[in-house]
N, C-alpha and C positions, 0 to 999 in steps of 0.2 A: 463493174464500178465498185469495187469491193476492197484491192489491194492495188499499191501504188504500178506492179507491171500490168497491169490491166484496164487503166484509165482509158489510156487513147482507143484501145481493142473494144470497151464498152461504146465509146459513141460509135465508132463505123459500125457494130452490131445496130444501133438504133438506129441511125440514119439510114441506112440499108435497110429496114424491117419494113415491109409493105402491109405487112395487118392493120395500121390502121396510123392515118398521115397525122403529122404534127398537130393540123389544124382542127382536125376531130376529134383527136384525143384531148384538146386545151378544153372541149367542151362539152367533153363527157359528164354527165350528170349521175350523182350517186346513185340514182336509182337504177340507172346502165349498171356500174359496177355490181351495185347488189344483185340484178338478175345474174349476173355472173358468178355471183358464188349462191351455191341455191342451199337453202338450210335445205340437212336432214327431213324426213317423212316424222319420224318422232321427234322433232327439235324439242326439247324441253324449251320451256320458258324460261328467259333470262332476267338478270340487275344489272345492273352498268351504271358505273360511276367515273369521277376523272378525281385521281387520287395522286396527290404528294408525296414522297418516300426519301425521309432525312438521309443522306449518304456520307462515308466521312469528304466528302467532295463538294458536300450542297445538298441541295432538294430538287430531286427529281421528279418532273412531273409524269404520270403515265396514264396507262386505260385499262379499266380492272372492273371484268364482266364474266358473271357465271351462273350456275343453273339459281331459279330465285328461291330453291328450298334443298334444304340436305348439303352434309358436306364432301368436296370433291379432288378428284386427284389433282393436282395445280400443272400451269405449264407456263412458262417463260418465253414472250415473243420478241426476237431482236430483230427491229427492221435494217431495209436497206440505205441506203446510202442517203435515200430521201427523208428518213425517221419516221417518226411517227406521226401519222396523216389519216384522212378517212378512210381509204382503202385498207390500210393495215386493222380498223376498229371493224370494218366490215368482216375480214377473215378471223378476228381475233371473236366476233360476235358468234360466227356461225361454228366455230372452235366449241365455245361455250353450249351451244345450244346441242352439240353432240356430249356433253356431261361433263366437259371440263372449266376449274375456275382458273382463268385465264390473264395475266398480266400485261398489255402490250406497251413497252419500256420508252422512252423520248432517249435513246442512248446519246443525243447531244446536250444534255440536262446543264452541262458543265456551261456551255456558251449561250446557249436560249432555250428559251419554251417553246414546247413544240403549238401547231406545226412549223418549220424552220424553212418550207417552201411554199407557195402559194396552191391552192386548186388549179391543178390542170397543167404545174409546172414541167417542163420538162429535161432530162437531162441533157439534152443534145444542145440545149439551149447555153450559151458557155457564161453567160449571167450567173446561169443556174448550179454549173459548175465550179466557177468561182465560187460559189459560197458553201456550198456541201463537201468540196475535195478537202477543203482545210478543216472540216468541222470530223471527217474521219480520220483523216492525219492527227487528229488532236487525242484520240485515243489508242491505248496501245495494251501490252498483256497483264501491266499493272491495273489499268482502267476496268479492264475486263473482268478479272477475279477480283477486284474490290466491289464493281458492281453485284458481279453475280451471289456473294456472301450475302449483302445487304438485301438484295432483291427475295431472295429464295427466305430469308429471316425472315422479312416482314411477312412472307405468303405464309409462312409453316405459324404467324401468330392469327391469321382470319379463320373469322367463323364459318366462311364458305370454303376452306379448304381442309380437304382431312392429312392430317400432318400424319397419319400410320401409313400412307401409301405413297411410292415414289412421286417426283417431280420430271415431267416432261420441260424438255425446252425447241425451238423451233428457231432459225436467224435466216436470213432470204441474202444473199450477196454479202456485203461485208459483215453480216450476221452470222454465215460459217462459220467463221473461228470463235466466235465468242461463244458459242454455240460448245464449241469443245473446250476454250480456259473454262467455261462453269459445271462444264461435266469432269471438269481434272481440280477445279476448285473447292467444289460441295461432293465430292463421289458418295459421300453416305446418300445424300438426299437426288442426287439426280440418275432416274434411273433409264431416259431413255431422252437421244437428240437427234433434230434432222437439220442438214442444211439443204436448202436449195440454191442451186446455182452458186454457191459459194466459190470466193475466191482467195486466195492466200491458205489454203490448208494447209498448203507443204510449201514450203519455201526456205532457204539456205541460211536462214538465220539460227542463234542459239535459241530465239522462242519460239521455234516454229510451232504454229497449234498441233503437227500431227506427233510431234514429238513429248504431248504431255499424254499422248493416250494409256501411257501405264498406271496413272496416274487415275483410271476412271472405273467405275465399275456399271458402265451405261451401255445398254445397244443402241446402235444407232442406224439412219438412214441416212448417205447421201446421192440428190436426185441431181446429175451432174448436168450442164447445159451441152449440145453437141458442139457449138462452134469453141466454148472452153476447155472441152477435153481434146480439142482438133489442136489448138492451142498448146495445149500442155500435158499429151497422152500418159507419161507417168503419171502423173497425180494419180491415178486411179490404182494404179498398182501397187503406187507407198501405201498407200491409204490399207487396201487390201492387206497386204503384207504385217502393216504395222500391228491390224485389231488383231488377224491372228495369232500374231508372237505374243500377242495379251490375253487372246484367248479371250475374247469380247467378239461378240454377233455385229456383224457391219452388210447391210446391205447395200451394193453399191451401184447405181444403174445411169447409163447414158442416156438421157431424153432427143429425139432429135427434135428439138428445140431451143432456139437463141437464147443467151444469157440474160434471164428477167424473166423469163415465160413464166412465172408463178404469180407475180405480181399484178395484183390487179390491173393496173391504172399505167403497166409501162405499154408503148406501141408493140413491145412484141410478146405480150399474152398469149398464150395458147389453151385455149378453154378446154379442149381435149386433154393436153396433155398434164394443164395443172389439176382437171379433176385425177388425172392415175396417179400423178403424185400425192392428191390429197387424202385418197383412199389408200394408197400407204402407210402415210403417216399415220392414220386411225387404225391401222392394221399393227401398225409399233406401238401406238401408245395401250390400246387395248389388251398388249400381250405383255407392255412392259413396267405400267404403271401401277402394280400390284401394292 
């Protein structure tokens, strides 16, 4: 649900997903999600706030939560297709409580305040697609680097972030790419990005996101979904080919796991396989947010 060849491919992924039916997932209760993502053994203690961010496009609203003492490496979270919701404040939470000050972004800012779907919405629902496919279509690689200038400025001016050590960023589906315009937009300041499940990283256009990667000085992670790479087996190989003609660290690994499996709140979660990816990305940020 990320880029426009991918739309119809993302609901048969959900509708086909048997982890857990329509009707249970509409009423899941956050406190389900949270045992789903389980804070760290040392979780530091958190702040959390719902914070405004002037943009030359508007005020965006977001969720801006990190350790409640000492300053920290920052990291940029771009949701999926569904924006910014409680599932995304829950991963964005336990982010922080592993030592990071943590942004999680409304990248629909332009059209509404988040959240922009109700609790328990679902994609398969075509209500629901109706109103999210145009709200991604509404941004594009101009949106992308404008945001990410503004976002990573306002982080590198807080008290809770220390502006001497790079910026992580993280995007979940159509958060891939922008994932890489703000690591080709900020390269002094973004030092390390992951996507998961992303879609449109390579693609035949003049902006395609894998084509700004010279442009970057970031390692990066991507945690690719199996039935997307089944989809579209090069991807993985541009991608590969590209970081090393830049000579930029890229770890690039297949999950066998459906498109969304990282997302808390979609039916095809995979608890197994989103903790290996989340222990990765603490494995990148740890080694790269120096």
């Amino acid at each position: 649900m990320c880029d426009e060849h991918t739309v119809e491919d993302d609901v048969t992924f959900l509708e086909k997903s048997g982890d857990l039916s329509r009707r249970s997932f509409g009423v899941m209760s956050m406190a389900a999600l949270g045992a789903c993502a389980t804070s760290p053994a040392d979780a530091a203690a958190v702040a959390e706030q719902d914070v405004k961010i002037t943009t030359p496009d508007g005020v965006c609203d977001a969720y801006f939560v990190h350790p409640a003492k000492g300053k920290h490496a920052a990291v940029i979270i771009w949701p999926d297709i569904m924006g910014l919701r409680p599932s995304f404040r829950v991963m964005g939470k336990r982010l922080a409580e592993s030592g990071y000050s943590v942004l999680v972004v409304n990248p629909f800012y332009r059209n509404e305040v988040s959240p922009v779907v109700p609790e328990g919405a679902s994609f398969t629902d075509p209500a629901i697609r109706g109103k999210v496919v145009p709200l991604m279509q509404s941004l594009n690689a101009t949106t992308h680097k404008t945001d990410a200038v503004t976002f990573v400025a306002w982080l590198d001016s807080q008290k809770a972030v220390d502006a001497n050590r790079k910026i992580g960023t993280t995007g979940y589906c159509m958060g891939g790419p922008i994932v890489m315009r703000t690591a080709a937009a900020v390269p002094g300041r973004i030092g390390a990005g992951a996507s998961f499940h992303g879609g449109g990283l390579v693609t035949k256009n003049p902006d395609s996101p894998h084509l700004s990667v010279p442009q970057m000085k970031a390692s990066f992670l991507f945690c690719v979904a199996e039935n997307d790479d089944k989809a579209d087996p090069n991807v993985k190989t541009v991608l590969r080919e590209t970081f090393n003609s830049a000579k930029l660290p890229a770890e690039i690994e297949v999950y066998p796991a459906q498109h969304g499996w990282c997302s808390l709140d979609f039916p095809v979660y995979d608890q197994f396989q989103a903790e290996r990816a989340w222990a990765r990305l603490l494995v990148l940020f740890d080694t790269a947010l120096a």
